[in-house]
N, C-alpha and C positions, 0 to 999 in steps of 0.2 A: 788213427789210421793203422791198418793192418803192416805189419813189420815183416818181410819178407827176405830171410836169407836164400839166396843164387849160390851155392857151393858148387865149383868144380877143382877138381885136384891139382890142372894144369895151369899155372901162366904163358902159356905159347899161345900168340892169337891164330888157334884153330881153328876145325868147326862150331862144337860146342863153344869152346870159348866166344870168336865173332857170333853166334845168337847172344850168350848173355850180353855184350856188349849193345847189341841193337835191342834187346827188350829192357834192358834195366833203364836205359837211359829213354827210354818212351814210359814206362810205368806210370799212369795218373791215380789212382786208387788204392796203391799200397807203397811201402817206405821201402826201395828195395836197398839189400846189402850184400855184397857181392864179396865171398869167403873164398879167399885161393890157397891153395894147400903149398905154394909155394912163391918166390918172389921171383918177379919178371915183368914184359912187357907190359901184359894185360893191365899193372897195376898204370903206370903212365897212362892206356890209352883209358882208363875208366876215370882219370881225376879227370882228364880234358871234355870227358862228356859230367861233370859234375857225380858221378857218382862216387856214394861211400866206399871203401872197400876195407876190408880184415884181413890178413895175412897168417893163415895159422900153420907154418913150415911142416909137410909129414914127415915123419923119422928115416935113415938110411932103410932101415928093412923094409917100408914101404915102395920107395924110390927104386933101389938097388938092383940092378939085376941077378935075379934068384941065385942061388946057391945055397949048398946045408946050414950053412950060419942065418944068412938070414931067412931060409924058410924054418926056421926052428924058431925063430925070434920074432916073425910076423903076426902070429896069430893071436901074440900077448901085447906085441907094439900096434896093433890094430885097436883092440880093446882100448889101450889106455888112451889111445886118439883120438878115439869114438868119445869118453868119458871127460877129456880136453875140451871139443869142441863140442857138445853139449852145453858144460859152462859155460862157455864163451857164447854161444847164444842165449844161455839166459842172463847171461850178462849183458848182452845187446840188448835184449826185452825182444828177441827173436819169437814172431808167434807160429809161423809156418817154415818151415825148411823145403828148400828148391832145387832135387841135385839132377846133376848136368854130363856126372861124365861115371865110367865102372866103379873108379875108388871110390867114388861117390856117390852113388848109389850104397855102395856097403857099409861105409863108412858114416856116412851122414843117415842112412836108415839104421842104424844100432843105436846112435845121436839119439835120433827119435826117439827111437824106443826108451829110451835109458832117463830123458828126459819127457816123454809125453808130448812133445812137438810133433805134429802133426807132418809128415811127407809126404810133398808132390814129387816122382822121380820122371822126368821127362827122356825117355830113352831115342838117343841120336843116331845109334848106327846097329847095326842087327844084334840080335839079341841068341843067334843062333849060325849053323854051317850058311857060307865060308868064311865069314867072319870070327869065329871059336870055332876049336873043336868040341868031342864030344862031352868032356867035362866039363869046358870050359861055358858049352852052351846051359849045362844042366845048372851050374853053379845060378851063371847070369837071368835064368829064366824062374830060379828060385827063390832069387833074390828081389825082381820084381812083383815075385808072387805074395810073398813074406812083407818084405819093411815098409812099403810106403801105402798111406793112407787113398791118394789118388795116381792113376799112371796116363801119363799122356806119352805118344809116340806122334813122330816129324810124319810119318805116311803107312797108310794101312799095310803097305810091305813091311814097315817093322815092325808093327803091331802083329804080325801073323808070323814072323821067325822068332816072337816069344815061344810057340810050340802050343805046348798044353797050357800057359801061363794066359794063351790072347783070349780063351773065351771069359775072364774076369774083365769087368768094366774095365775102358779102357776110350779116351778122347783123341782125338787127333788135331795135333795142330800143325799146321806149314811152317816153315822157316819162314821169317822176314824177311822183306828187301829192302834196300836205301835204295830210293829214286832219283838220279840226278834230274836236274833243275831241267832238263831239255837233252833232247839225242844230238850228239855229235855226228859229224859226219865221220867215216874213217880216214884217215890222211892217208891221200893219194902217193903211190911210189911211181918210180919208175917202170916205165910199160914193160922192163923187161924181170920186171920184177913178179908181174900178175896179180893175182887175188892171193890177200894173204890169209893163212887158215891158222886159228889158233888155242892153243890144250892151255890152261890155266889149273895151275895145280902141284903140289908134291910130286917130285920125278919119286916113284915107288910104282914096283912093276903091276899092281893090281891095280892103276891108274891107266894102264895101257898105252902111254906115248910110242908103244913099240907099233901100237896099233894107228895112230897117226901117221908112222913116217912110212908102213906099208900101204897107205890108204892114197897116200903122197907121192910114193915110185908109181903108184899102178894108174894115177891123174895123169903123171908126167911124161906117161911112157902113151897116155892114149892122144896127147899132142896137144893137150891142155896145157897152161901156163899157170903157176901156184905157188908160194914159198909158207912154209910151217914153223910158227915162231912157239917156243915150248917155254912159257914163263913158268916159273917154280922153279926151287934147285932140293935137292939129297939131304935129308934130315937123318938120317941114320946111315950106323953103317952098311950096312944090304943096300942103302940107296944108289948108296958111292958106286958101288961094282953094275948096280942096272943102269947109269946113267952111262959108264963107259961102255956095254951093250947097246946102249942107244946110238952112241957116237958111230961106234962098229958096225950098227945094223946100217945107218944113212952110211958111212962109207963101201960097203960091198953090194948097196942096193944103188950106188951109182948116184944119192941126190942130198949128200954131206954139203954141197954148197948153199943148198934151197932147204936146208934145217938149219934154224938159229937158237941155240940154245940162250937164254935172256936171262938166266938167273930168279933170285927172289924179286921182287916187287911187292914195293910197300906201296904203291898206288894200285890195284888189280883195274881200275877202274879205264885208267887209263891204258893198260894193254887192251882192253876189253874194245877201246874206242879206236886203235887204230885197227881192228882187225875186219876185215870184210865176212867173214862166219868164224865160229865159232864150232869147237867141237866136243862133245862129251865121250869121253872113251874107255871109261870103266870095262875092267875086265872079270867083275863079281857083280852081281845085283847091290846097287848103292840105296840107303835107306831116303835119298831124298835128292841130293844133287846141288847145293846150292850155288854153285857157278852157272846153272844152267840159268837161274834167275837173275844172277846176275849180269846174265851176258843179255837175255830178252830186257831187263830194264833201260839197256845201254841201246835196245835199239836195232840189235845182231840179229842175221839169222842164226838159227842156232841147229845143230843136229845133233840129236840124242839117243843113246844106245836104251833100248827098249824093257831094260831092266831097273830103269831109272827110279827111285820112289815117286818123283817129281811128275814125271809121265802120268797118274793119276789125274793130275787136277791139268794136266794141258790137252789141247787139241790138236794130235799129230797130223799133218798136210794144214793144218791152219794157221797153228801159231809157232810150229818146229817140223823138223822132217826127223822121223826115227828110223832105225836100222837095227837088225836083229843084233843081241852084245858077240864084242870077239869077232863081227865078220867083216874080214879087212875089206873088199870086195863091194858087200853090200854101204860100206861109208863110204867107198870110192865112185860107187856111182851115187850116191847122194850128193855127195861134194862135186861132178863131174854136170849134178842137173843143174846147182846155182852156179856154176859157173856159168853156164851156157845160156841162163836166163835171169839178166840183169833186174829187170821187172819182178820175177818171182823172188829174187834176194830181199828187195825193196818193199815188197808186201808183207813177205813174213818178220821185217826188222816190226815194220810198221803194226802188225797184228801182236807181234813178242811184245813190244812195251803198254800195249794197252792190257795185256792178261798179266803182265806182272804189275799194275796197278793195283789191282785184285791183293797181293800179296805184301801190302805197304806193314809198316806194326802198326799204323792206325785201325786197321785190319787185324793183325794175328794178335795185338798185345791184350785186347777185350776181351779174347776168347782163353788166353794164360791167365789173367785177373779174374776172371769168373773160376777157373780152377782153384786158385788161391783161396780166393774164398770160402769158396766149398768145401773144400778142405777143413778149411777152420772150423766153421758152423756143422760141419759132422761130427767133430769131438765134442762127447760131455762134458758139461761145465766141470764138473768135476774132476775131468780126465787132464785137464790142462795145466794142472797143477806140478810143478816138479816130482818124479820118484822116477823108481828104479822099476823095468817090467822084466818080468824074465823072458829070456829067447830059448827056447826048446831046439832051436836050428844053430844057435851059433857056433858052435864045433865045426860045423858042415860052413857055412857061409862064410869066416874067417881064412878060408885057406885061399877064397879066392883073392887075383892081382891082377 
């Protein structure tokens, strides 16, 4: 059976992170191995779904935030990393490499290279503006171009902010989703409580909670009844200071009592299940959305900002209601039409979890295993063999972080 290393640099269960968690533990056709560049979470929640995992810690100058010491040190502590975790996958008897997040892309395609292991690099979130700037796009979009054998992207949106990289083959696969067993009802509140509306996600300002609580005064002030629960809490410092904006924006917009900030949630499922809709509120084009799936499997309506990756494969008026991104205005009359029409909430809960059926890993994980493969059986027998290739780019590709 084909031996498949899953590298991503992070153990925080993220984006990327929760996909490898949901495909490695569905995998039928290959031996997956799940390589974290550092220790944390992830490692607990992969022994509980039965999978392997490796732990091969990056160096401070990887981690660190930049400065002249470690950008002088980066580019030789990258190399030796790269030449690290090569062995260790031919130590594993690693036949394909699968990476999952930036450092990993760069890092695990030198791997390759250096070892002959073949790279799938599955790229999660844009590969270009506003997600990097302008070097940071060219770095990311060369690096794609360069190290890995096959490239798959989460939605033809990301696939296209590669730039000049996207007219090279390139697959698309969706995110996963876990289906609960049956739709919950939402738990009923207090009548003076209303329809509750809810952001699930990182309080970080390109997440737009600022864009729910205006979306929130402009419901309450048209005599509608509503309260906006905002699960997630400030993983960095910049989050710290937009989360007390938030506070400030509900207190001088007059509806600080009807915002409930909830914190992290390690169950998302179940904020998911008391919420009467759901909101997407991205304030950049997002390469995919996976909350949006997660809230239709639950049942929600859901409404989504029109810059979604996701938005691809849905039926807007069918299965969600979308609104142009950033227009506070336009989500407040969205949100203002299922309040007003109990039936219409109920249809689209009802239509959202039969389209995220579509999206189960019995579903997407067929179509990552056929990449895997392919992968393999494009390198010649010959090629598979350990050595060393040489990179004509890696001056240039090494400075990226």
């Amino acid at each position: 059976m084909l031996t498949v290393a899953l590298f991503t640099h992070s153990a925080r269960p993220s984006g990327a992170e929760l996909f490898i968690l949901r495909i490695a533990s569905a995998m039928h056709t290959v031996r997956p191995l799940v390589v974290l560049g550092e220790h944390g979470p992830m490692e607990e929640h992969l022994s509980a779904r039965g999978v392997e995992t490796l732990v091969l810690p990056l160096p401070p100058e990887l981690t660190e935030p930049a400065n002249l010491r470690t950008r002088a040190r980066a580019p030789r502590r990258a190399w030796h990393y790269a030449r690290e975790l090569g062995e260790a996958l031919r130590h594993a008897g690693v036949d394909v490499l699968y990476t999952h997040s930036a450092k990993a892309h760069l890092l695990g395609g030198l791997a390759g290279r250096l070892t002959r292991i073949p790279v799938v690099s599955h790229a999660h979130d844009l590969l270009g503006p506003p997600a990097r700037g302008r070097l940071g796009s060219a770095i990311s979009r060369g690096i794609f171009a360069v190290l890995p054998q096959r490239r798959i992207a989460n939605s033809d949106l990301t696939r296209r902010s590669a730039g000049w990289a996207s007219r090279l083959p390139w697959e698309i696969v969706p995110c996963p989703v876990e289906l609960p067993l049956r739709r919950a009802a939402p738990r009923r509140r207090g009548q003076e409580d209303g329809l509750s509306l809810l952001v699930l996600g990182r309080l970080t300002e390109w997440k737009g909670q600022d864009l729910a609580i205006r979306a929130l005064a402009s419901v309450l002030r048209s005599g509608r009844n509503a309260t906006l629960d905002l699960v997630g809490d400030a993983q960095f410092a910049g989050d710290v200071d937009y989360r007390s904006s938030l506070e400030e924006l509900a207190r001088s917009l007059g509806v600080s009592e009807r915002v409930r900030f909830r914190g992290h949630s390690d169950d998302p499922g179940a904020a998911l299940r008391q919420a009467d809709i759901v909101l997407h509120t991205s304030l950049r084009p997002e390469p995919f959305g996976q909350v949006v799936l997660e809230a239709m499997a639950e049942g929600r309506a859901t409404i989504v900002a029109d810059s979604a990756g996701v938005v691809e494969r849905l039926t807007p008026g069918g299965d969600c209601l979308i609104y142009s991104m950033g227009d506070a205005d336009a989500l407040a009359s969205a949100i203002a039409t299922l309040i007003d029409s109990p039936s219409e909430r109920k249809r689209l809960g009802r239509a959202a979890r039969w389209t995220a059926e579509e999206f189960t890993s019995q579903q997407v994980v067929p179509l990552i295993e056929r990449a895997l493969h392919g992968s393999w059986q494009q390198v010649p027998t010959g090629g598979r063999s350990a050595g060393t290739a040489t990179l004509t780019t890696t001056d240039t590709l090494l400075k990226f972080k």
